[in-house]
Z-matrix of the N, CA and C atoms (Angstrom, degrees):
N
C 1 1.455
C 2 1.519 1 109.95
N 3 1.166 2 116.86 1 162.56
C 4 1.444 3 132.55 2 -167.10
C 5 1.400 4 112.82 3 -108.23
N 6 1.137 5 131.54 4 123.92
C 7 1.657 6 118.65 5 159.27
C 8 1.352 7 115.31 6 -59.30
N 9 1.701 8 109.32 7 170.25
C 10 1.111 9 123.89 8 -168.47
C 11 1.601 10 102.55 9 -73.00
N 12 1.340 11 113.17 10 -37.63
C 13 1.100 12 125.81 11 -165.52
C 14 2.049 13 105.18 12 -55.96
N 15 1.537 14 93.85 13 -57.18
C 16 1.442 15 143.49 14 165.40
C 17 1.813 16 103.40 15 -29.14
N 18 1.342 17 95.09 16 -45.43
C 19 2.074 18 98.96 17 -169.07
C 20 2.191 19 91.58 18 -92.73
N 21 0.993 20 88.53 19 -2.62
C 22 1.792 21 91.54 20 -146.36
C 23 1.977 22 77.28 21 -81.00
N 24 1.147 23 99.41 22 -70.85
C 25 1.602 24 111.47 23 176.28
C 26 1.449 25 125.03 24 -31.76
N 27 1.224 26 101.16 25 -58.66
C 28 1.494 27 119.13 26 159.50
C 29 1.562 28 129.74 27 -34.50
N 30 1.381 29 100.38 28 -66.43
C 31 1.486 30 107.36 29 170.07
C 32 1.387 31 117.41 30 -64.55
N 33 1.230 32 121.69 31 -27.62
C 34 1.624 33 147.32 32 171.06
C 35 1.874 34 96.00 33 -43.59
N 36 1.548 35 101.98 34 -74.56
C 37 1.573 36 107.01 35 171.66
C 38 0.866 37 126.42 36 -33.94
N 39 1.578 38 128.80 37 -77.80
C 40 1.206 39 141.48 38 167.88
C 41 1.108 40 125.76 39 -24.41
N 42 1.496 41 116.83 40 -45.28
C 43 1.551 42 127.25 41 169.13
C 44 1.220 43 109.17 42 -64.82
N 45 1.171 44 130.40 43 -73.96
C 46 1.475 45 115.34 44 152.04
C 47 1.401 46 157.08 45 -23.94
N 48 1.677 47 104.63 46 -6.99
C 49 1.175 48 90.81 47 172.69
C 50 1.722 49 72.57 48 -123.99
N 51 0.817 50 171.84 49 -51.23
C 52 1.428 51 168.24 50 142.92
C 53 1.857 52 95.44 51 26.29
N 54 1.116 53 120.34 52 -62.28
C 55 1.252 54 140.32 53 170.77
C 56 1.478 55 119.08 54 -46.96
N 57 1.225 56 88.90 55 -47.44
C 58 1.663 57 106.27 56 178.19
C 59 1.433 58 105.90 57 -67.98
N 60 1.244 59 109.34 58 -51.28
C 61 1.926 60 111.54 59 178.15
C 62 1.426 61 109.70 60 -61.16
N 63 1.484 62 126.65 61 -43.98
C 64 1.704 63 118.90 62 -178.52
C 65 1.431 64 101.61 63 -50.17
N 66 1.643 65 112.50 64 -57.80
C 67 1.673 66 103.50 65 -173.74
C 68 1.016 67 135.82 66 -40.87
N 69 1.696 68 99.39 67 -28.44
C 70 1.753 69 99.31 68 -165.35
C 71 1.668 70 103.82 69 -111.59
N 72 1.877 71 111.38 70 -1.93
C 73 1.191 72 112.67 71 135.55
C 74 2.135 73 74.32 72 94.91
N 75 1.246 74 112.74 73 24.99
C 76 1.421 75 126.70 74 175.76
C 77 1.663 76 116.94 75 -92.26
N 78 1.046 77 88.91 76 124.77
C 79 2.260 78 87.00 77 -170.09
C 80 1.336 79 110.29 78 -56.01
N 81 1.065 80 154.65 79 160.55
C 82 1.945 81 141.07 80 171.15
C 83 1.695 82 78.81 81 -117.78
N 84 1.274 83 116.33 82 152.72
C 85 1.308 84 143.40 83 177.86
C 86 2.013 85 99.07 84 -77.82
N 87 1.564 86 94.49 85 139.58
C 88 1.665 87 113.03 86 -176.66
C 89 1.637 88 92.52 87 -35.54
N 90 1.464 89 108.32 88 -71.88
C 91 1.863 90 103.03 89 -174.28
C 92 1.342 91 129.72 90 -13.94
N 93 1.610 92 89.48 91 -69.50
C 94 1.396 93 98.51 92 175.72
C 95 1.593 94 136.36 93 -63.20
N 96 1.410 95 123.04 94 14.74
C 97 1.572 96 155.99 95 155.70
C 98 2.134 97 101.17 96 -90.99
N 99 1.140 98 93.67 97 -52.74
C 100 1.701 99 92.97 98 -167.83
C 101 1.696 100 96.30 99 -67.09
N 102 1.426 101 116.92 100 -49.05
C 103 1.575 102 126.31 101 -175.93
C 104 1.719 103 108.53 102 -46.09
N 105 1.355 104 98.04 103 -66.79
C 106 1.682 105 100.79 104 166.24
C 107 1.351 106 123.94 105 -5.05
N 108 2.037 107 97.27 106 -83.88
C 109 1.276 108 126.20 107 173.49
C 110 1.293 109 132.60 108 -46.34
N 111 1.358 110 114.33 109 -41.45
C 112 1.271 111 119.19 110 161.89
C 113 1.123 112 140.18 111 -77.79
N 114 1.320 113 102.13 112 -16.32
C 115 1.698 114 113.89 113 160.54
C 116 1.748 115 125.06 114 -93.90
N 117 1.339 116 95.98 115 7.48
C 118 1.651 117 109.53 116 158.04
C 119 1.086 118 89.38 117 -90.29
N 120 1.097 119 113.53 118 -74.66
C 121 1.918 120 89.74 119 -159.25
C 122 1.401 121 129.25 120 -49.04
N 123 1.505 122 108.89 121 -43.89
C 124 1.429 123 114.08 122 162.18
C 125 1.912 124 99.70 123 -28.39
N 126 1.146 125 109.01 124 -70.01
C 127 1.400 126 99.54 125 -176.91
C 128 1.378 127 144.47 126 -2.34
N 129 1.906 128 73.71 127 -86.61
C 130 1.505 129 112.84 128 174.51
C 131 1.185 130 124.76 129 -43.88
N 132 1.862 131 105.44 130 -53.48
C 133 0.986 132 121.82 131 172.89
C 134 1.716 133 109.15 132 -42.85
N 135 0.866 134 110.36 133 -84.30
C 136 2.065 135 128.95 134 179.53
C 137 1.475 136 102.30 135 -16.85
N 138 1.691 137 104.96 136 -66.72
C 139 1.566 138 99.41 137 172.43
C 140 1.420 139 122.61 138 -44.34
N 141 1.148 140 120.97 139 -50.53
C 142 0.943 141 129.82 140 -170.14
C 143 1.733 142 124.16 141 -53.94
N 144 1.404 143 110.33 142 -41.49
C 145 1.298 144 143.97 143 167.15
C 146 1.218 145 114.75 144 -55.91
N 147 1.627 146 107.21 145 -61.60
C 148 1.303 147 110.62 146 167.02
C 149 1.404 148 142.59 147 -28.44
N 150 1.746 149 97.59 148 -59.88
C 151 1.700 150 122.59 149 -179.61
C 152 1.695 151 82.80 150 -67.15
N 153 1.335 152 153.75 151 -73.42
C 154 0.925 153 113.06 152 -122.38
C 155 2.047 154 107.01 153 -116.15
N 156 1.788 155 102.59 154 37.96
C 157 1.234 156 121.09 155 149.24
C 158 0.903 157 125.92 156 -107.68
């Protein structure tokens, strides 16, 4: 398992190079759309968990 900190970084990347591919006008692979998504929720989720332990 990953820390929060750990998923936080991650998605951080991804966005970043996500960014990096529009510029150079480079396709990012389906995953890397599903990876995104699922590591928001991972997020969300955590926060969410958090506040109410």
């Amino acid at each position: 398992m990953f820390t929060l900190k750990e998923k936080e970084y991650m998605l951080e990347v991804l966005k970043r190079d996500k960014r990096k591919s529009l510029f150079k006008l480079r396709q990012s692979p389906p995953e890397h759309d599903r990876l995104i998504e699922k590591l928001e929720q991972m997020i969300r989720n955590e926060q969410v968990n958090r506040e109410h332990l």
